[in-house]
C-alpha positions as CSV (number, residue, x, y, z in Angstrom):
1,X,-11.9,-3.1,-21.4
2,X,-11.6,-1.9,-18.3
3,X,-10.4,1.4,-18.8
4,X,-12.4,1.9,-21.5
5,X,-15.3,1.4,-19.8
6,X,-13.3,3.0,-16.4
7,X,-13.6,6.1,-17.7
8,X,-17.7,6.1,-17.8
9,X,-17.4,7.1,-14.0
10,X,-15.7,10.8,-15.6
11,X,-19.2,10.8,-18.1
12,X,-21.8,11.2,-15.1
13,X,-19.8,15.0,-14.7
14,X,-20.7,16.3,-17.5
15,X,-24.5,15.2,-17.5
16,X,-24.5,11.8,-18.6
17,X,-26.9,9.2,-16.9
18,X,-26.2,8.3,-13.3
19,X,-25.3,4.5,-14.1
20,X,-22.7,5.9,-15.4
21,X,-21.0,6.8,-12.0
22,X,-21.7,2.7,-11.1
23,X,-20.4,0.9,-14.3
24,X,-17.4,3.6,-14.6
25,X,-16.7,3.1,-10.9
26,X,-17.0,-0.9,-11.4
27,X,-14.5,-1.0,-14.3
28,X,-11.9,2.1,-12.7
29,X,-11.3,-0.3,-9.6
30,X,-10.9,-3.4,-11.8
31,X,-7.7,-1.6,-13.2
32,X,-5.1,-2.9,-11.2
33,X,-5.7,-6.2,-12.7
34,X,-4.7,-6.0,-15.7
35,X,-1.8,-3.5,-14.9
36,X,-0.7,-6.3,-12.8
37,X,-0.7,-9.1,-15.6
38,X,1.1,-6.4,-17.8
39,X,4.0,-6.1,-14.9
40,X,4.0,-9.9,-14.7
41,X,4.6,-10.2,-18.6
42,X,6.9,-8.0,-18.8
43,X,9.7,-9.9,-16.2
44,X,8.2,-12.9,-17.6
45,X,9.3,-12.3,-20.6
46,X,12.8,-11.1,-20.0
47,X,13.7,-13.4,-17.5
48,X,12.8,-16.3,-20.3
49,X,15.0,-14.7,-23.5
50,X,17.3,-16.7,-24.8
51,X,20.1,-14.2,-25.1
52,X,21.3,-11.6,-23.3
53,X,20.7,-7.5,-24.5
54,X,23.4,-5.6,-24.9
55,X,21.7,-2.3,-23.7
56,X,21.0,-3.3,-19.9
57,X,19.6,0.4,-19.2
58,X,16.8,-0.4,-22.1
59,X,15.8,-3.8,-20.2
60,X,16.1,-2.2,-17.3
61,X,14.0,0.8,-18.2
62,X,11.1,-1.3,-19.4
63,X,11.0,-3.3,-16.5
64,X,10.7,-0.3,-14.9
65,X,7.8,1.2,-17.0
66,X,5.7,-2.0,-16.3
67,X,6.1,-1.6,-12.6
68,X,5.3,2.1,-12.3
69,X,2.5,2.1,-14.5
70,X,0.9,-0.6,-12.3
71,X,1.9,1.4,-9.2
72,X,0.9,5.2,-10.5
73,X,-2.0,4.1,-12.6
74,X,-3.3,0.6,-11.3
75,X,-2.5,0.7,-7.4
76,X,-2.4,5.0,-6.8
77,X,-5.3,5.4,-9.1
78,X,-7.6,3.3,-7.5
Protein backbone atom coordinates (compact mmCIF):
# COMPACT_ATOMS: atom_id res chain seq x y z
CA UNK A 1 0.00 0.00 0.00
CA UNK A 2 2.56 2.14 0.38
CA UNK A 3 4.01 2.33 -2.88
CA UNK A 4 0.97 2.36 -4.38
CA UNK A 5 -0.07 5.16 -2.87
CA UNK A 6 3.88 6.45 -2.80
CA UNK A 7 3.70 7.13 -6.06
CA UNK A 8 0.75 9.91 -5.77
CA UNK A 9 3.66 12.34 -4.78
CA UNK A 10 4.86 11.77 -8.91
CA UNK A 11 0.80 12.68 -9.84
CA UNK A 12 1.02 16.48 -8.43
CA UNK A 13 3.72 16.89 -11.73
CA UNK A 14 1.67 16.34 -14.12
CA UNK A 15 -1.38 18.63 -12.81
CA UNK A 16 -3.12 16.49 -10.37
CA UNK A 17 -4.42 18.15 -7.03
CA UNK A 18 -1.87 19.43 -4.59
CA UNK A 19 -2.81 16.68 -1.77
CA UNK A 20 -1.43 14.72 -3.88
CA UNK A 21 2.28 15.90 -3.22
CA UNK A 22 1.18 15.30 0.87
CA UNK A 23 -0.44 11.78 0.79
CA UNK A 24 2.30 10.60 -1.96
CA UNK A 25 5.02 12.16 0.20
CA UNK A 26 3.32 10.38 3.39
CA UNK A 27 3.29 6.93 1.87
CA UNK A 28 6.99 7.33 -0.31
CA UNK A 29 8.77 7.73 3.25
CA UNK A 30 6.73 4.89 4.81
CA UNK A 31 8.63 2.60 2.21
CA UNK A 32 11.47 1.47 4.14
CA UNK A 33 9.15 -0.39 6.29
CA UNK A 34 7.99 -2.80 4.51
CA UNK A 35 11.30 -3.27 2.57
CA UNK A 36 12.60 -3.94 5.83
CA UNK A 37 10.08 -6.75 6.93
CA UNK A 38 10.64 -8.20 3.34
CA UNK A 39 14.73 -8.38 4.14
CA UNK A 40 13.76 -9.87 7.59
CA UNK A 41 11.57 -12.64 5.85
CA UNK A 42 13.79 -13.48 3.72
CA UNK A 43 16.92 -14.61 6.32
CA UNK A 44 14.05 -15.66 8.40
CA UNK A 45 13.08 -17.95 6.25
CA UNK A 46 16.35 -19.52 5.22
CA UNK A 47 17.97 -19.60 8.30
CA UNK A 48 14.64 -21.85 9.55
CA UNK A 49 14.66 -24.61 6.38
CA UNK A 50 14.91 -27.82 7.27
CA UNK A 51 17.47 -28.87 4.68
CA UNK A 52 20.14 -27.56 3.24
CA UNK A 53 20.16 -26.16 -0.87
CA UNK A 54 22.34 -27.53 -3.03
CA UNK A 55 22.85 -24.30 -5.11
CA UNK A 56 24.43 -21.92 -2.33
CA UNK A 57 24.92 -19.06 -5.02
CA UNK A 58 20.86 -19.16 -5.51
CA UNK A 59 20.41 -18.73 -1.51
CA UNK A 60 22.91 -16.56 -1.52
CA UNK A 61 21.66 -14.42 -4.39
CA UNK A 62 18.23 -13.95 -2.80
CA UNK A 63 19.49 -12.99 0.34
CA UNK A 64 21.15 -10.65 -1.48
CA UNK A 65 18.15 -9.24 -3.53
CA UNK A 66 16.14 -8.68 -0.19
CA UNK A 67 18.95 -6.65 1.19
CA UNK A 68 19.56 -4.35 -1.81
CA UNK A 69 16.19 -3.69 -2.51
CA UNK A 70 15.64 -2.41 0.99
CA UNK A 71 18.90 -0.45 0.66
CA UNK A 72 18.44 1.00 -3.16
CA UNK A 73 14.71 1.33 -2.98
CA UNK A 74 13.68 1.64 0.84
CA UNK A 75 16.76 3.42 2.63
CA UNK A 76 18.45 5.45 -0.82
CA UNK A 77 14.96 6.25 -2.05
CA UNK A 78 13.76 7.89 0.78
Amino acid sequence: ITGIIGTGHHFYWIGAPGYWQWWGSIFSALEPIPFFIMTLFAFNVINKRKREHPNKAAVLWAMGTAVLAFLGAGVWGF
